[in-house]
N, C-alpha and C positions, 0 to 999 in steps of 0.2 A: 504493500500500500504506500509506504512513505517515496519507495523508486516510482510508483505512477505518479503521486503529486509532485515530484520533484520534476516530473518530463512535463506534466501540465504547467507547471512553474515556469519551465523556460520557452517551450512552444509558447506561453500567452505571451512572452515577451518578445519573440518573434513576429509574433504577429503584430505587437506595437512597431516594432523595430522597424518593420518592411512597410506599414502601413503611415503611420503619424508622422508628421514634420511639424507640432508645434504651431501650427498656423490654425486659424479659425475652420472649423468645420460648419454643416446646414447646420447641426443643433449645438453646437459647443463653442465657446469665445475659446480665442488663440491663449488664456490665462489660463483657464479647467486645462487643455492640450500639454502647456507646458507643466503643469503640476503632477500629473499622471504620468506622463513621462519621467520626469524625476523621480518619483517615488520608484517608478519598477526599473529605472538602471538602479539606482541606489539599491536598493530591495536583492534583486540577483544579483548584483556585482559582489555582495556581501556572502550570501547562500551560496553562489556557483561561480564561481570568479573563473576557474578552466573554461565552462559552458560559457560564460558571458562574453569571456576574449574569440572563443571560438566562433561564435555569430558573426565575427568580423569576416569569416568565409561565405558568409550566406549573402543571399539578395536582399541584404537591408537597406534602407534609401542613406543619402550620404550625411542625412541630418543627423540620423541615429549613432551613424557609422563615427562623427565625430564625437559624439555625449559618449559613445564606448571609450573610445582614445582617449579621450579625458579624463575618466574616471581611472582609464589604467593608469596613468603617465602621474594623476595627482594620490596616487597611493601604493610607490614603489616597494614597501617594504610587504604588500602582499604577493606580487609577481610570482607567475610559475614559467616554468620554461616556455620557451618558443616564444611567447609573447609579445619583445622584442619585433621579431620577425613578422609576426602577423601584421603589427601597427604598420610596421614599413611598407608592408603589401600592401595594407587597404589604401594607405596617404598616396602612394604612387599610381592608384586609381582614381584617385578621387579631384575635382577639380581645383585647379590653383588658387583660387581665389578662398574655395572654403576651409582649405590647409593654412593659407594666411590668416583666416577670421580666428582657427584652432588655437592658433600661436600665438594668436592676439589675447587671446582666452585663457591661455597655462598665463602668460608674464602679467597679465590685469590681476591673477589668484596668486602669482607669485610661487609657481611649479617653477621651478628650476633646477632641478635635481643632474645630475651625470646622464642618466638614461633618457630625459625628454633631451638635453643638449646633443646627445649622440644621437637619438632620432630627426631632431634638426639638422644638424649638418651633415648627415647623408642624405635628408631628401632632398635640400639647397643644392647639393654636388654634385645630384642629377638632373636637376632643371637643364633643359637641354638649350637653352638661350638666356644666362643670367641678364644679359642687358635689355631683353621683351621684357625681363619682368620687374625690373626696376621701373622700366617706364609705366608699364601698366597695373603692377600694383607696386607704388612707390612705399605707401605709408607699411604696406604687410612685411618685406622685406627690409626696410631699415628695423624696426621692430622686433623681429627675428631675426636679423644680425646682434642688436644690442642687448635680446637677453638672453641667446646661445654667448654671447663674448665669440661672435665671428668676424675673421676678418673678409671684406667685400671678395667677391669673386677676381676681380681687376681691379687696377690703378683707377683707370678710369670708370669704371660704376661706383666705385668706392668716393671719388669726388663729385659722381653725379647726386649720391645719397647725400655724402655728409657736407660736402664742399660748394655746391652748384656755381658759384661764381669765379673759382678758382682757375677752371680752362677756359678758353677763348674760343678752343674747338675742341670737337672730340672724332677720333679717329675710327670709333664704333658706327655704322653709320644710322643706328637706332636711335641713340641715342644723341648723335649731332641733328638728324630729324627733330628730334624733341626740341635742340635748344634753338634750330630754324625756327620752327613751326610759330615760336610768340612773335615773329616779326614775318615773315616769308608764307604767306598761303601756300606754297608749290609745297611746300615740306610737308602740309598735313596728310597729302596724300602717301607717304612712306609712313606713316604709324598706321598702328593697330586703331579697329574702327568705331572703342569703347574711350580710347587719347581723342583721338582724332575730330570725335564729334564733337568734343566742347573748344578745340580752338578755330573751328568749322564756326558757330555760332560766336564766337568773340570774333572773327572777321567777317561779318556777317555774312557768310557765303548762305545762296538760298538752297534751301535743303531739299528740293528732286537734282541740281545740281552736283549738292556737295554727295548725295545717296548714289548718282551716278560712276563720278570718278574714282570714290573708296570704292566702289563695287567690287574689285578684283581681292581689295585685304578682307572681306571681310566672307564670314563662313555662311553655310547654307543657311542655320540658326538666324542671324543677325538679319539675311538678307530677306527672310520670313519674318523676323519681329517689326522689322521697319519699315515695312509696306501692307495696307491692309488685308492683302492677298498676293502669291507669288503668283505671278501671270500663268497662263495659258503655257507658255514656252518653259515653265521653268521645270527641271529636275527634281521630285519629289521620290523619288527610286530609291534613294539614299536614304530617306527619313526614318530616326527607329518609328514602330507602330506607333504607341500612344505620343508621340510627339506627334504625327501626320495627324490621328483622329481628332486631336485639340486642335491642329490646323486647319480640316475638314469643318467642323463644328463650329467653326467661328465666320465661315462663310456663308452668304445670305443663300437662303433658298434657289431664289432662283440659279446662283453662279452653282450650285453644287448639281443640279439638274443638267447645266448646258457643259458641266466638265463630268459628267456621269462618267463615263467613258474611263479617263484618264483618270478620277480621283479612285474608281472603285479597282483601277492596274495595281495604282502605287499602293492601296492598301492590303489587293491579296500578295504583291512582290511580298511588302514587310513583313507580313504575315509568314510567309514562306519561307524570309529568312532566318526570324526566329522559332520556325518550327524547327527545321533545321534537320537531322535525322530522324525525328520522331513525326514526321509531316505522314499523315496515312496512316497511321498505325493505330488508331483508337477507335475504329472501328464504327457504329452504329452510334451516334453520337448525338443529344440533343441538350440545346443551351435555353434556359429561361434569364434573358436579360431586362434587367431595371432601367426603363427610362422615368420616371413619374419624376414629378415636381423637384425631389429633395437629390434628384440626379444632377442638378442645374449646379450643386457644391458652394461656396461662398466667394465675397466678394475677393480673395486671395489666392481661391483654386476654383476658378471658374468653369463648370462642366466636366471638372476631372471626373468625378466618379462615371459620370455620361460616357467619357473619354473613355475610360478603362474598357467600357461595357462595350462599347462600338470597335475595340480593337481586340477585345475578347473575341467577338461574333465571328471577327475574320478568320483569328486565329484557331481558332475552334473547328473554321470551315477547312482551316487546313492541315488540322492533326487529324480530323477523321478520316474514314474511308473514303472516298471519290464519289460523290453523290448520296453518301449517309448521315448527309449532318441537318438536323430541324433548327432553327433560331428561332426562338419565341418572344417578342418584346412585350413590357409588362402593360402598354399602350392598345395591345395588340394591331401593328403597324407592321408591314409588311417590306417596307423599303427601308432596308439600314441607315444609307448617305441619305435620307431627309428626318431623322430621327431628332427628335426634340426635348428636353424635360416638361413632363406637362401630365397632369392628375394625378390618380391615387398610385396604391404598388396594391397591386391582384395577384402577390404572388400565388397563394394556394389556385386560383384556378389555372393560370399558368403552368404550375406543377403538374397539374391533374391531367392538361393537354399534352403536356412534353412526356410524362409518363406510358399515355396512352399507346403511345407510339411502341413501346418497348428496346428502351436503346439501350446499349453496353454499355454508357457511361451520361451520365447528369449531371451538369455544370450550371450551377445559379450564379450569376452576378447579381450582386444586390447589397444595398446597406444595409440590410435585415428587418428593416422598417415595414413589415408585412399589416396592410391597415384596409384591406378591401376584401372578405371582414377580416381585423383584429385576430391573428392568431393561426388562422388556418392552414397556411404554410407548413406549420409547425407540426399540426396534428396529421394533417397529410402525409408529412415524412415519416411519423409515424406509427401510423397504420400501416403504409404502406411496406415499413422496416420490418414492422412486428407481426404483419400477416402477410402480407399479400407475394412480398418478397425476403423472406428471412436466409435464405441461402445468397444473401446477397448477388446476386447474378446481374445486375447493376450496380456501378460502382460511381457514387452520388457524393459530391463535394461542393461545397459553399465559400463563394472567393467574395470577400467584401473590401472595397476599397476605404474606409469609411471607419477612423478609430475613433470607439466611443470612449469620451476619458472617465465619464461614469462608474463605468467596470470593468478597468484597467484592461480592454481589449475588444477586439471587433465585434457587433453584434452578433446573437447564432441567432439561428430557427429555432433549434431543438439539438437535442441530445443525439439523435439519430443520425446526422449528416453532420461530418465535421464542418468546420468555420478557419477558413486561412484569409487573415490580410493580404494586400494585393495593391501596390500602388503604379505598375507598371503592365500591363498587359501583355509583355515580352517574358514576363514572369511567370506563366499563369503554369509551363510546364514541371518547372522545379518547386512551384507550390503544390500541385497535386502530390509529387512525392511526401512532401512534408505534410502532406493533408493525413496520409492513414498514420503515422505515431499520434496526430490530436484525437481518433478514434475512441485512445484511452484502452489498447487492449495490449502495447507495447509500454515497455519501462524502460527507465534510464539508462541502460544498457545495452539496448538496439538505437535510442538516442545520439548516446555517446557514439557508440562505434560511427552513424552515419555522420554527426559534427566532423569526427576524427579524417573520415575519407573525404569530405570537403574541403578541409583545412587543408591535407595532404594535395589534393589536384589545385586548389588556390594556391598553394604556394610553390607549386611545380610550376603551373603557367605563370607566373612573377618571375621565377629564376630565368622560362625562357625569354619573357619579354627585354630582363637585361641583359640579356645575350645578344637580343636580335637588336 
């Protein structure tokens, strides 16, 4: 008994981990987010400090991924092995920017111990352009030079940090851009496109102008966030899924009708390449996904949980068998690319349709918010668990994007169908595995072993990528 609540202990926090970022959700102010949060790293960093570092191999989002680092790094005198190693892995995944907010966060609490300083000065060593990232994050890396006690990477970034007035030129040509750019327009266009827009605006260059000429520095990302919609012409092939569906979603009606075509390519591509080898393999497949009102997310994640739902459906379409997959929206609407948040959540009747069917496997997307009527979701699954299918011969799992900070973890249905968070819909394969230990019929010890072999293939692919 105490091994299965110790694996429910860490699975719920898993499920916060992959799911919460601290921000406002439909029912929770961004304050309940962060308190619930803290209490369960605090809570299991204490109980499972092994298990706690080891989540830093799983698909946890990068918010969480940093509250872990932090907790390790500001109580070195618990450390178990490897530990070390993992923090290194996860930071060299995670983006520049949130690694410098990290480092901002140990010297503001005053962690300065040997071990975070040695974690700083091997990730610094491997930024593969020390002089991009002075300019672009100036304040992160003075900062973590001064309380690792590091010296700059060169002469000259070392004067552009501490010194700025000291050269006349710089021989970097990033960072002589940089000291153009306050006098010389031509020089904006060699910076990066997050410098470059604020001295674009201090010479008042007009902005379909100055969005034209940085066009070539700046990424697929950037060239999507700064224009209402990326044209007809433009490359969405690339896009991971839930970044393309939030980009989908955000388009009016009508332009998602007249790009039918092309929006619904780039979404099975994505689809297809996060299937990956398990594309076709799940056989008889039916999906009940949540569009009602509380789909729409809040004013800080606008349509995410919508987003997850619309990139599931794809993805869904592309792990089953070739023409076995039902998608059910909770709307009941029949056309994915025009799917909207709007009315109740009918999950139970939905269920009862996707059941009908009789498929090998059952996928709910939904914040668990089951309210047309109250409850029936719930009792459906299990009836259904407890009679109708007790050889489980369907294999039924509940992905909710959507952390409740009330009950330290994502809504369920019921007892009968696990409950796994899910903030990325590229995720959705590596969470069904983690779905049957939440069952509750595995303990700590089939737990352990699967943390162990992710850790192991996470920090294998790490070794190759500093090779490569």
């Amino acid at each position: 008994m105490s091994e299965l609540v110790a694996a429910e202990d860490v699975l719920l926090f898993v499920n916060a981990a992959v799911t919460a970022t601290g921000q406002r959700e439909f029912r929770s102010s961004a304050a309940e987010q962060r308190l619930s949060l803290g209490f369960l790293h605090e809570y299991v960093r204490v109980n499972y400090r092994p298990l706690y570092a080891s989540c830093l191999a799983l698909d946890i989002n990068d918010h969480n991924a940093a509250l872990v680092v932090e907790q390790l790094l500001r109580t070195p005198g618990e450390a178990g092995d490897g530990e070390g190693r993992l923090v290194a892995a996860r930071l060299a995944r995670m983006a520049p920017q949130r690694v410098y907010r990290l480092f901002g966060r140990l010297r503001e609490t005053g962690v300065n111990n040997r071990r975070t300083r040695a974690i700083v000065r091997e990730w610094l060593a491997a930024r593969p352009d020390p002089a991009l990232d002075a300019v672009k994050y100036r304040s992160g890396v003075k900062g973590a030079l001064r309380h690792a006690h590091l010296p700059p990477a060169d002469a000259e970034t070392g004067d552009f940090l501490f010194a700025p007035g000291k050269r006349v030129r710089y021989g970097n040509p990033t960072l002589e851009a940089y000291r153009r750019a306050h006098y010389d327009e031509s020089a904006v266009y060699a910076l990066p496109f997050s410098v470059a827009e604020g001295f674009a605006a201090r010479h008042g260059v007009d902005r379909k102008v100055f969005l034209e000429r940085i066009a070539p520095r700046m990424t697929r990302l950037e060239r999507l966030r700064t224009t209402r919609t990326a044209g007809p012409g433009a490359d969405l092939r690339g896009m991971p899924l839930t970044r393309l569906a939030l980009h989908v979603l955000a388009l009016p009606f009508a332009e998602r009708a007249e790009r039918r075509g092309e929006l619904t390519g780039a979404l099975r591509a994505a689809a297809l390449r996060a299937a990956g080898p398990y594309a076709g393999s799940w056989g008889r497949v039916a999906a009940v996904l949540d569009d009602s009102f509380s789909s729409s997310g809040s004013a800080v994640k606008r349509r995410r949980p919508l987003a997850v739902a619309l990139g599931c459906h794809f993805l869904v379409e592309a792990l089953a068998a070739p023409g076995a997959y039902t998608g059910l929206w909770t709307s009941g609407g029949t056309d994915p690319l025009l799917v909207r948040p709007d009315g109740p959540t009918p999950l139970g009747l939905r269920i009862l349709d996707a059941l009908d069917g009789g498929p090998e496997r059952l996928v709910i997307v939904s914040d668990g918010w089951d309210n047309a009527p109250p409850g029936l979701a719930g009792e459906v699954l299990r009836v259904w668990r407890s009679r109708l299918d007790p050889e489980r011969r369907t294999a039924a799992v509940h992905v909710n994007p959507v952390y409740d900070a009330g009950v330290f973890d994502v809504r369920r249905l019921g007892p009968s169908v696990p409950a796994v968070g899910i903030r990325d819909a590229e995720d959705l394969p590596a969470l069904v595995e983690i779905a049957g230990f939440a069952e509750g019929r595995t303990g700590l010890t089939e737990l352990r072993a699967y943390l162990d072999r992710r850790v192991a293939d996470f920090l294998a692919g790490h070794g190759e990528g500093e090779k490569a």
